[in-house]
Jmol script that loads the backbone (N, CA, C; Angstrom):
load data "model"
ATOM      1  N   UNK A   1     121.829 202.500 210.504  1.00  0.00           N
ATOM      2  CA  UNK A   1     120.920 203.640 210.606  1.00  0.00           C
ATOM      3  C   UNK A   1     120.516 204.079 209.201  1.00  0.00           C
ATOM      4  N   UNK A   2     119.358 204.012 208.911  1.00  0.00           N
ATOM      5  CA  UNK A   2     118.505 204.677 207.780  1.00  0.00           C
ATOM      6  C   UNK A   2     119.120 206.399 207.306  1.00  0.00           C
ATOM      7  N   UNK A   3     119.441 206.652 206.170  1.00  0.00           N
ATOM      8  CA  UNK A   3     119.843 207.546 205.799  1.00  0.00           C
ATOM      9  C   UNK A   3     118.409 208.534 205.415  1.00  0.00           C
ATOM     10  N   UNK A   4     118.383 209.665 206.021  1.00  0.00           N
ATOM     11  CA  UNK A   4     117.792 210.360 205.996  1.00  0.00           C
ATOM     12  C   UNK A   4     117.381 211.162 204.696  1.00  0.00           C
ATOM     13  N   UNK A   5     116.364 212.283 204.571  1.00  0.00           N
ATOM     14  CA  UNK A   5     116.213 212.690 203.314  1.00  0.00           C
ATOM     15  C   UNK A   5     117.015 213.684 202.425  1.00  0.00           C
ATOM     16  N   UNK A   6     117.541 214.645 203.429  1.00  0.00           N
ATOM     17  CA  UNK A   6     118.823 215.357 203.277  1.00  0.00           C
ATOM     18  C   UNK A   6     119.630 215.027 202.580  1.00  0.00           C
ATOM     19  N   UNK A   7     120.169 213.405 203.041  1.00  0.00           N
ATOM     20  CA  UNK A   7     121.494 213.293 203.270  1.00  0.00           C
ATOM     21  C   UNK A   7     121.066 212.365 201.928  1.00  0.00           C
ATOM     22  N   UNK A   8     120.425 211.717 201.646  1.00  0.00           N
ATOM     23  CA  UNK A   8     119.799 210.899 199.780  1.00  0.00           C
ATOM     24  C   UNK A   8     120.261 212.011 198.825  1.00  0.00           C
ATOM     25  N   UNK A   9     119.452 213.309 199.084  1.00  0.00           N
ATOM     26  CA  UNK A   9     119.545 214.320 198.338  1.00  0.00           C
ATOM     27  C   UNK A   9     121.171 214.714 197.915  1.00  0.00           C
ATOM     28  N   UNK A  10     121.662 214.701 199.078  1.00  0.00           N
ATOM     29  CA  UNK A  10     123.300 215.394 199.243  1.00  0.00           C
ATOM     30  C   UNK A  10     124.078 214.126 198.124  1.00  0.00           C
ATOM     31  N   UNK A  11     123.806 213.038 198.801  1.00  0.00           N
ATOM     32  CA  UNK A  11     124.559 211.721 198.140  1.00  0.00           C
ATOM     33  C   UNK A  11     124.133 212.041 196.149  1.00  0.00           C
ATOM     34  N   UNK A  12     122.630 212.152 195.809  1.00  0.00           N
ATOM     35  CA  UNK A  12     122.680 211.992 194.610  1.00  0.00           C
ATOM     36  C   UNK A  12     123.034 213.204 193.957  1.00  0.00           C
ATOM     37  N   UNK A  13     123.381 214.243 194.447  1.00  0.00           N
ATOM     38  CA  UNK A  13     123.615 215.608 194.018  1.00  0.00           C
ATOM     39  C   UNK A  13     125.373 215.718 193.192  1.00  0.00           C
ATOM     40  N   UNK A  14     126.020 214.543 194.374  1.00  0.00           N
ATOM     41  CA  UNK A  14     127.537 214.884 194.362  1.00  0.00           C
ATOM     42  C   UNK A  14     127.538 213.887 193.664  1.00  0.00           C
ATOM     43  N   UNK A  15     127.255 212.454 193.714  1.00  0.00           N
ATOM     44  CA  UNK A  15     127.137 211.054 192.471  1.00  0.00           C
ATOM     45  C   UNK A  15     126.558 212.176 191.487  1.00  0.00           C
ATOM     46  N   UNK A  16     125.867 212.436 191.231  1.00  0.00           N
ATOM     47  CA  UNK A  16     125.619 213.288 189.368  1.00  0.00           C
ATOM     48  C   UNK A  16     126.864 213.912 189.056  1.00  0.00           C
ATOM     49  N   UNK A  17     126.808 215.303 189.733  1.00  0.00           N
ATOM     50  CA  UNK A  17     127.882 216.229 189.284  1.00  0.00           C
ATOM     51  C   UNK A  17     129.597 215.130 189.555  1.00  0.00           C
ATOM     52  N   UNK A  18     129.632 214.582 190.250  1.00  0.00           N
ATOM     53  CA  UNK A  18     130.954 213.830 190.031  1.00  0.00           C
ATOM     54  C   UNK A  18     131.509 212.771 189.898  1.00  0.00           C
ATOM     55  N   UNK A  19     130.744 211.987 189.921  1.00  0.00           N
ATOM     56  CA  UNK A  19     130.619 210.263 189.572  1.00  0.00           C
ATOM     57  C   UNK A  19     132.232 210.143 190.218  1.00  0.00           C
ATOM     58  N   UNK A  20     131.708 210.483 192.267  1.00  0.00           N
ATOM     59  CA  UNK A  20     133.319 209.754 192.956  1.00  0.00           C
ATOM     60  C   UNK A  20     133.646 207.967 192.397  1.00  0.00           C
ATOM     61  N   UNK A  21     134.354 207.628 193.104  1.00  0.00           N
ATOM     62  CA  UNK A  21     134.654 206.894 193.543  1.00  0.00           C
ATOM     63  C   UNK A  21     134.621 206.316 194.728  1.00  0.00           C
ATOM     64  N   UNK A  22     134.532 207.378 196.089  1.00  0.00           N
ATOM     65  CA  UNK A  22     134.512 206.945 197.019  1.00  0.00           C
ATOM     66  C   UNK A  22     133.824 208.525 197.515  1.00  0.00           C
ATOM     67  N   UNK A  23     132.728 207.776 198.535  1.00  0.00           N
ATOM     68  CA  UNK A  23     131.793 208.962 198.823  1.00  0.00           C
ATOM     69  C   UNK A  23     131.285 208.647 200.425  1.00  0.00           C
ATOM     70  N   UNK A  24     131.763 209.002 200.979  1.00  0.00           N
ATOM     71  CA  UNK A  24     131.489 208.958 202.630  1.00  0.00           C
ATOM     72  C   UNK A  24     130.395 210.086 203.247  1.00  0.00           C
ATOM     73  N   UNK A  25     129.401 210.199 203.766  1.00  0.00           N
ATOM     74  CA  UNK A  25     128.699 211.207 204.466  1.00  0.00           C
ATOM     75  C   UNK A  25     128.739 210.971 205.391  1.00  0.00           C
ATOM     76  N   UNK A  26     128.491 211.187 206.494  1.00  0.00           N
ATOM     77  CA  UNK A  26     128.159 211.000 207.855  1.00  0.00           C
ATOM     78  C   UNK A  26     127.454 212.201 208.889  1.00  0.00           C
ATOM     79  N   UNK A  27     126.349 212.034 209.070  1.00  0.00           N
ATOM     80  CA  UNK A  27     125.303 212.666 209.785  1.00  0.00           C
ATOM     81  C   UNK A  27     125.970 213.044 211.160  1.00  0.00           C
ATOM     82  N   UNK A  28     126.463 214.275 211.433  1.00  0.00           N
ATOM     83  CA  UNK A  28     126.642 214.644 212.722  1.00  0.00           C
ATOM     84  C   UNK A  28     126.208 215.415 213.276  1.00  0.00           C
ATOM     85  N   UNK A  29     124.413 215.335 212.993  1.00  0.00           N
ATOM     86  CA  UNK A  29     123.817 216.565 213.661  1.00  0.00           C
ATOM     87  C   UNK A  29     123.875 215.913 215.129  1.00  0.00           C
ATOM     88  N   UNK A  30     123.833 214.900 215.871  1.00  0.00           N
ATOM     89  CA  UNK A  30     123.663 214.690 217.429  1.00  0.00           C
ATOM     90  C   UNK A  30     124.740 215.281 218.136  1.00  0.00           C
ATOM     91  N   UNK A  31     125.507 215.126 217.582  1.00  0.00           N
ATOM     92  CA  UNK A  31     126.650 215.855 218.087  1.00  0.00           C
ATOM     93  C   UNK A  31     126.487 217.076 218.241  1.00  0.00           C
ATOM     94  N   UNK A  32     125.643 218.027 217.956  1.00  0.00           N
ATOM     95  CA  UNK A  32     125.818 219.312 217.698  1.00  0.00           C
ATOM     96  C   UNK A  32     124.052 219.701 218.339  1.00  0.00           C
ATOM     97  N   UNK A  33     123.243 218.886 218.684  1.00  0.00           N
ATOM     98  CA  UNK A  33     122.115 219.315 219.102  1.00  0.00           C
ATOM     99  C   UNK A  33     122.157 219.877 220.618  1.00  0.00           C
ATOM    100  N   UNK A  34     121.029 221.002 220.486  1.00  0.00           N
ATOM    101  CA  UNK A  34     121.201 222.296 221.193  1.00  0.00           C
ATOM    102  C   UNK A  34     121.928 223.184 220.768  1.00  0.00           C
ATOM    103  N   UNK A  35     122.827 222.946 219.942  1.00  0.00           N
ATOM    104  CA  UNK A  35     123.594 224.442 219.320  1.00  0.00           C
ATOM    105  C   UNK A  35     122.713 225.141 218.430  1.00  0.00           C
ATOM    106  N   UNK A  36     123.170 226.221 218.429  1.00  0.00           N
ATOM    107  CA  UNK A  36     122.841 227.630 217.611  1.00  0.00           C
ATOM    108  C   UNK A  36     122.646 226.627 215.749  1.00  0.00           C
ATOM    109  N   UNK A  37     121.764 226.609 215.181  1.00  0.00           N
ATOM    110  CA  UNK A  37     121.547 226.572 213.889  1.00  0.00           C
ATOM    111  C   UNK A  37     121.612 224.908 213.595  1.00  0.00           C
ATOM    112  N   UNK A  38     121.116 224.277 215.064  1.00  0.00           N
ATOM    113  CA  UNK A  38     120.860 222.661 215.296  1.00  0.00           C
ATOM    114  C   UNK A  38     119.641 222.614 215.276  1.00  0.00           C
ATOM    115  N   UNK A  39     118.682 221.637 214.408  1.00  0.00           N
ATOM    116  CA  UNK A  39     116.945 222.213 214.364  1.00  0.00           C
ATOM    117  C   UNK A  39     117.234 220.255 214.798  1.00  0.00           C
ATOM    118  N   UNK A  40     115.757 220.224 215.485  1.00  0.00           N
ATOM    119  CA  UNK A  40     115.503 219.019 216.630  1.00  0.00           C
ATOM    120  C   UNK A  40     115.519 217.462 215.357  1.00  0.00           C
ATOM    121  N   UNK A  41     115.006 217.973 213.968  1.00  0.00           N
ATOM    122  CA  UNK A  41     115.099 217.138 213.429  1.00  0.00           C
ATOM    123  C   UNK A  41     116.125 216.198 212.928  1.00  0.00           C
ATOM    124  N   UNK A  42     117.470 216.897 213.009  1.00  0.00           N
ATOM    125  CA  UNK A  42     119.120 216.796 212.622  1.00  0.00           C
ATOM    126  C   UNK A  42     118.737 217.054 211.339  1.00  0.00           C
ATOM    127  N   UNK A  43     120.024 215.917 210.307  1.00  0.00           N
ATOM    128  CA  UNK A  43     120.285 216.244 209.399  1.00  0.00           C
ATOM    129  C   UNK A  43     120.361 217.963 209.178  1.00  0.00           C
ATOM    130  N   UNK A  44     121.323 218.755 209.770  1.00  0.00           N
ATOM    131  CA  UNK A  44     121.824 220.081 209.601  1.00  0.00           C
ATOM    132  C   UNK A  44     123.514 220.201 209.980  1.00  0.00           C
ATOM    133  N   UNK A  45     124.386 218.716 209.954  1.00  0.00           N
ATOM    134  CA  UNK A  45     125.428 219.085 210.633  1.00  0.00           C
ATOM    135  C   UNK A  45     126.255 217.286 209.619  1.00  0.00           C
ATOM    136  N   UNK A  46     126.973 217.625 208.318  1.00  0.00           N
ATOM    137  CA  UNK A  46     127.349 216.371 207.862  1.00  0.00           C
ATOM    138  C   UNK A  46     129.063 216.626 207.790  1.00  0.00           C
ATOM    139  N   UNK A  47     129.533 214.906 207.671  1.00  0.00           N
ATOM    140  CA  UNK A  47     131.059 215.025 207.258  1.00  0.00           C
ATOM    141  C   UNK A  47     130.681 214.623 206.123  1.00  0.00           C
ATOM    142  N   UNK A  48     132.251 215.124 205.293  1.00  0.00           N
ATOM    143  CA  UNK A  48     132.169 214.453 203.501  1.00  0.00           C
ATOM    144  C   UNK A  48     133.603 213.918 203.350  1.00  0.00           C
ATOM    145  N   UNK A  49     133.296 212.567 202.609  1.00  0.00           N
ATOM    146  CA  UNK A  49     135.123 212.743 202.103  1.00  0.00           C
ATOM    147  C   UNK A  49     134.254 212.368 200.760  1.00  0.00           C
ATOM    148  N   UNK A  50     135.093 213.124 199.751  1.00  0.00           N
ATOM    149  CA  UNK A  50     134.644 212.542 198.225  1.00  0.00           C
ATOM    150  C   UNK A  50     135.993 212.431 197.603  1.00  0.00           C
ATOM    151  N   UNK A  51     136.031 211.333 196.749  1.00  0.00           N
ATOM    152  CA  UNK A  51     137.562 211.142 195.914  1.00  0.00           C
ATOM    153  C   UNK A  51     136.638 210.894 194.289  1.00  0.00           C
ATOM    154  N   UNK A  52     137.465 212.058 193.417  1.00  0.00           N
ATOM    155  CA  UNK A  52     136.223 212.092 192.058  1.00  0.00           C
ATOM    156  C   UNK A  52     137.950 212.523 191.306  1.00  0.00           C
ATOM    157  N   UNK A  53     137.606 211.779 189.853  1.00  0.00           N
ATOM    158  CA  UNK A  53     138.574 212.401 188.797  1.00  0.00           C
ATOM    159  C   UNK A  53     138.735 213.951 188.880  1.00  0.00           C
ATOM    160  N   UNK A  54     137.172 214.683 189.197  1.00  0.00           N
ATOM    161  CA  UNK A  54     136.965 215.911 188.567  1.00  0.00           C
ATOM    162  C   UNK A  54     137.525 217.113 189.518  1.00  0.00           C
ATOM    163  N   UNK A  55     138.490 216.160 190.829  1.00  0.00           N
ATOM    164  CA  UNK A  55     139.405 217.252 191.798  1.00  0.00           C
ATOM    165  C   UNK A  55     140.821 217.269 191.316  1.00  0.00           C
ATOM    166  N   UNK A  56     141.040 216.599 190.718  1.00  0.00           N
ATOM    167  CA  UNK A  56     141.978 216.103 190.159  1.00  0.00           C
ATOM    168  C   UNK A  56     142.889 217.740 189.932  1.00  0.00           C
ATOM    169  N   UNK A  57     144.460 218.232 190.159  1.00  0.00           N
ATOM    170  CA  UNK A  57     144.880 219.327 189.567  1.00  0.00           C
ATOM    171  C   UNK A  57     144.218 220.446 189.903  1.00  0.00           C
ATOM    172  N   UNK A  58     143.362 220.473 190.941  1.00  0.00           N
ATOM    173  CA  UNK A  58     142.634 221.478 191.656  1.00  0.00           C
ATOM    174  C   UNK A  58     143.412 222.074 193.471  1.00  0.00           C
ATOM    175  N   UNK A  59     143.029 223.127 193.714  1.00  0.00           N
ATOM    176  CA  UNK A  59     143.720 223.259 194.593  1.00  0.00           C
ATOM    177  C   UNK A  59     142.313 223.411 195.711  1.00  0.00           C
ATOM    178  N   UNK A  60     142.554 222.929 197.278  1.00  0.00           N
ATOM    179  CA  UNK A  60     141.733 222.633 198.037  1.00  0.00           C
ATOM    180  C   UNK A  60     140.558 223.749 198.307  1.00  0.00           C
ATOM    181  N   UNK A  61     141.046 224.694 198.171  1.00  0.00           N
ATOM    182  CA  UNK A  61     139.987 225.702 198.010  1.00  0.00           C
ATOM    183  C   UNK A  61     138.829 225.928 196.394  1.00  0.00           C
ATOM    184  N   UNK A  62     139.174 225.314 195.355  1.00  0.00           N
ATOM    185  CA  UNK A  62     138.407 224.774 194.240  1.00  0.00           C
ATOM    186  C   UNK A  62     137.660 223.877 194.489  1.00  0.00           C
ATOM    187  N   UNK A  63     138.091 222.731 195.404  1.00  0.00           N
ATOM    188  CA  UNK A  63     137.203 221.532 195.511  1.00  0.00           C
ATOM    189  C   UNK A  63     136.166 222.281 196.525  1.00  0.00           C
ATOM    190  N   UNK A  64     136.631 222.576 197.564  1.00  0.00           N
ATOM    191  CA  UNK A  64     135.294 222.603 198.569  1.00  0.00           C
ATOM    192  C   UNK A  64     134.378 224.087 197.884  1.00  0.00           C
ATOM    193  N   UNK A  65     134.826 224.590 196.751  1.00  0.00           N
ATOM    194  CA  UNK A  65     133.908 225.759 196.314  1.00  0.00           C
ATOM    195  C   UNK A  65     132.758 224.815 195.331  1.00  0.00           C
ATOM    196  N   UNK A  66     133.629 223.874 194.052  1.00  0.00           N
ATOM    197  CA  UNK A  66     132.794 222.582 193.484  1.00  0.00           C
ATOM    198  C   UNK A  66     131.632 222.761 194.818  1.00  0.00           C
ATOM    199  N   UNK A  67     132.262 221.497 195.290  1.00  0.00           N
ATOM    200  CA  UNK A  67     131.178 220.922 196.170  1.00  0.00           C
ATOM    201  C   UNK A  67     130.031 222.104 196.892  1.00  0.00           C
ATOM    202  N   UNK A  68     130.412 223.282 197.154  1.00  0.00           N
ATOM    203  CA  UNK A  68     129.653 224.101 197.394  1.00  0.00           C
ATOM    204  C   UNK A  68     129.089 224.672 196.354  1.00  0.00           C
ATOM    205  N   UNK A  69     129.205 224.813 195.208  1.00  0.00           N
ATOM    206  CA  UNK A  69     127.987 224.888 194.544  1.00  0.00           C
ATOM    207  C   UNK A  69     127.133 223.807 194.212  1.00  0.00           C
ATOM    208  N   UNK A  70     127.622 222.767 194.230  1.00  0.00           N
ATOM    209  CA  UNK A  70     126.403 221.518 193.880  1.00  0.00           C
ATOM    210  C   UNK A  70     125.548 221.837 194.650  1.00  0.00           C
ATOM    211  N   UNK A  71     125.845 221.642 196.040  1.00  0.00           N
ATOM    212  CA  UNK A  71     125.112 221.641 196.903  1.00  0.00           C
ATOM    213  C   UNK A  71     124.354 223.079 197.599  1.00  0.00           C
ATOM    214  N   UNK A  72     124.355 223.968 196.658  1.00  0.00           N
ATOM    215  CA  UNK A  72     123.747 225.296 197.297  1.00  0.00           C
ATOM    216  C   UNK A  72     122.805 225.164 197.462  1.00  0.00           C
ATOM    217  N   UNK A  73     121.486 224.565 197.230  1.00  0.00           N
ATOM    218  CA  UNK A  73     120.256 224.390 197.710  1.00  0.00           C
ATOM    219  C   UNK A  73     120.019 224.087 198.556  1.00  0.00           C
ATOM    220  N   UNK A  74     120.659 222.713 199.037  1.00  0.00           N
ATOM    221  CA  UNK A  74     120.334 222.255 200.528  1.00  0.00           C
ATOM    222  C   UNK A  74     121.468 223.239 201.020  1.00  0.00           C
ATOM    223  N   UNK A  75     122.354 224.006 201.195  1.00  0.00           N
ATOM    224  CA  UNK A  75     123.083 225.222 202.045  1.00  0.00           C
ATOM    225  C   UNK A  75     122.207 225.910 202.333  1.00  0.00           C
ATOM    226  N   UNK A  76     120.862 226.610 201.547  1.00  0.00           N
ATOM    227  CA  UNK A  76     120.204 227.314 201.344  1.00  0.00           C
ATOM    228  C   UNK A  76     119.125 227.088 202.319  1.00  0.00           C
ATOM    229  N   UNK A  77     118.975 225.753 201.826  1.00  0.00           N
ATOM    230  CA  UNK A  77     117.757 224.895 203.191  1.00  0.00           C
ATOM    231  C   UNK A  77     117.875 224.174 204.048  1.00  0.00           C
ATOM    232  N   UNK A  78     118.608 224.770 204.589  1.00  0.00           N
ATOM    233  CA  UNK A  78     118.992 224.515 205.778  1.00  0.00           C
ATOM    234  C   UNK A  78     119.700 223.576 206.540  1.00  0.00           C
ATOM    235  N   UNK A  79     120.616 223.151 205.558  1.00  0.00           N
ATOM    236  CA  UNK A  79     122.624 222.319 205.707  1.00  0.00           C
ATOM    237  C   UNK A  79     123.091 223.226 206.747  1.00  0.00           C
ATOM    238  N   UNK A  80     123.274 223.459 208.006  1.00  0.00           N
ATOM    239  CA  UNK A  80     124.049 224.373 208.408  1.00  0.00           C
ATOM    240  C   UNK A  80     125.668 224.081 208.396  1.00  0.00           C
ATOM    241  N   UNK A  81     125.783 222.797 208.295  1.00  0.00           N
ATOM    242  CA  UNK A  81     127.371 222.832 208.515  1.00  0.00           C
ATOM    243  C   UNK A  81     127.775 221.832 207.769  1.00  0.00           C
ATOM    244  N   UNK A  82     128.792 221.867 207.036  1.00  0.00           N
ATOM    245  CA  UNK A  82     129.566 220.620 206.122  1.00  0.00           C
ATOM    246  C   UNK A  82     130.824 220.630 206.012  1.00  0.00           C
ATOM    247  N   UNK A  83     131.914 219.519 206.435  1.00  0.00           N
ATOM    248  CA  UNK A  83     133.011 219.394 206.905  1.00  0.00           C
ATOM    249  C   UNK A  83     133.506 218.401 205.486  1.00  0.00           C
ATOM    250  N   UNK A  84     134.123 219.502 204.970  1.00  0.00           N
ATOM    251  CA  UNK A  84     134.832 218.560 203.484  1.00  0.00           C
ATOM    252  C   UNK A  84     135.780 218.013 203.261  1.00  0.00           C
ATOM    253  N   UNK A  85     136.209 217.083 202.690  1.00  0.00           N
ATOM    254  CA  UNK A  85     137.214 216.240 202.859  1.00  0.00           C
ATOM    255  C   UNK A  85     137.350 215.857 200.814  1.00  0.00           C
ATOM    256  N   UNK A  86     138.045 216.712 200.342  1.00  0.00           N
ATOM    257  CA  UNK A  86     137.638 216.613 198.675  1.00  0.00           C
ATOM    258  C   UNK A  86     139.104 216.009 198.059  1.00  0.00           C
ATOM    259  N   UNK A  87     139.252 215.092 197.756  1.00  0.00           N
ATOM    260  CA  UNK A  87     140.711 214.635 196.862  1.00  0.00           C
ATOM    261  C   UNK A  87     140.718 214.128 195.110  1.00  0.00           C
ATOM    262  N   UNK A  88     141.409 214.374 194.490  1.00  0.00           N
ATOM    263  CA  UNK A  88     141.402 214.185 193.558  1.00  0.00           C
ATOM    264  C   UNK A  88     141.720 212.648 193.293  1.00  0.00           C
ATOM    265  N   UNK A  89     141.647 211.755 192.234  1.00  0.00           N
ATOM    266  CA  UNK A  89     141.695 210.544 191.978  1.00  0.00           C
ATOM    267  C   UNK A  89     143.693 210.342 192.530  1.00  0.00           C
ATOM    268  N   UNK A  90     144.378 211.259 191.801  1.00  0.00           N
ATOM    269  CA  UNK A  90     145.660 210.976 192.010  1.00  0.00           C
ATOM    270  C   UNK A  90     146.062 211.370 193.576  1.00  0.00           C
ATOM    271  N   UNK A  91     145.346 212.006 194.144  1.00  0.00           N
ATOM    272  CA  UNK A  91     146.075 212.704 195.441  1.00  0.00           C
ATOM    273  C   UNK A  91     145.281 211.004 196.689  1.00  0.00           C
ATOM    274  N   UNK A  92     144.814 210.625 196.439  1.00  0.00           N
ATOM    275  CA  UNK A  92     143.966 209.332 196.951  1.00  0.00           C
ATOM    276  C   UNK A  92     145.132 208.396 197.151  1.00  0.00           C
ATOM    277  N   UNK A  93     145.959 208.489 196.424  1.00  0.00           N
ATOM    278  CA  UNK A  93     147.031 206.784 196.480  1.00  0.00           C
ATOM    279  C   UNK A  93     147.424 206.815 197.644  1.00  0.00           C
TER     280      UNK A  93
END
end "model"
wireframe off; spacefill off
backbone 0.3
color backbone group
């Protein structure tokens, strides 16, 4: 399945600010269509796992704040939901 425009955006946002290693998205707006803040187009409903040096010695509530500011724009425009999955290079083994 063709990755959508959202989800390009999301991918090169978190590759800049963190050059992972391992970067998983996965589009789960179908899952969630007809719900409250589900628009017909999807892309409003993603999973993340990211493994980046830069979580490294962070505690889980730091990483998913990171990742929430990279990504405040598309939060802004209309990301309604993102399910984070953030590890540091050492917490990965």
């Amino acid at each position: 399945m063709a990755e959508g425009t959202r989800a390009r955006s999301i991918r090169e946002k978190l590759v800049t600010a963190f050059k992972p290693s391992r970067l998983d998205l996965v589009d789960e707006s179908a899952r969630h269509a007809g719900h409250a803040g589900a628009p017909a187009g999807g892309e409003s409903h993603f999973r993340l796992t990211i493994i980046a040096p830069a979580f490294d010695g962070k505690s889980r509530v730091e990483r998913h704040r990171m990742v929430n500011q990279v990504l405040a724009a598309e939060l802004a425009a209309g990301l309604h939901a993102l399910t984070i999955k953030a590890l540091g290079e050492q917490d990965a083994d």
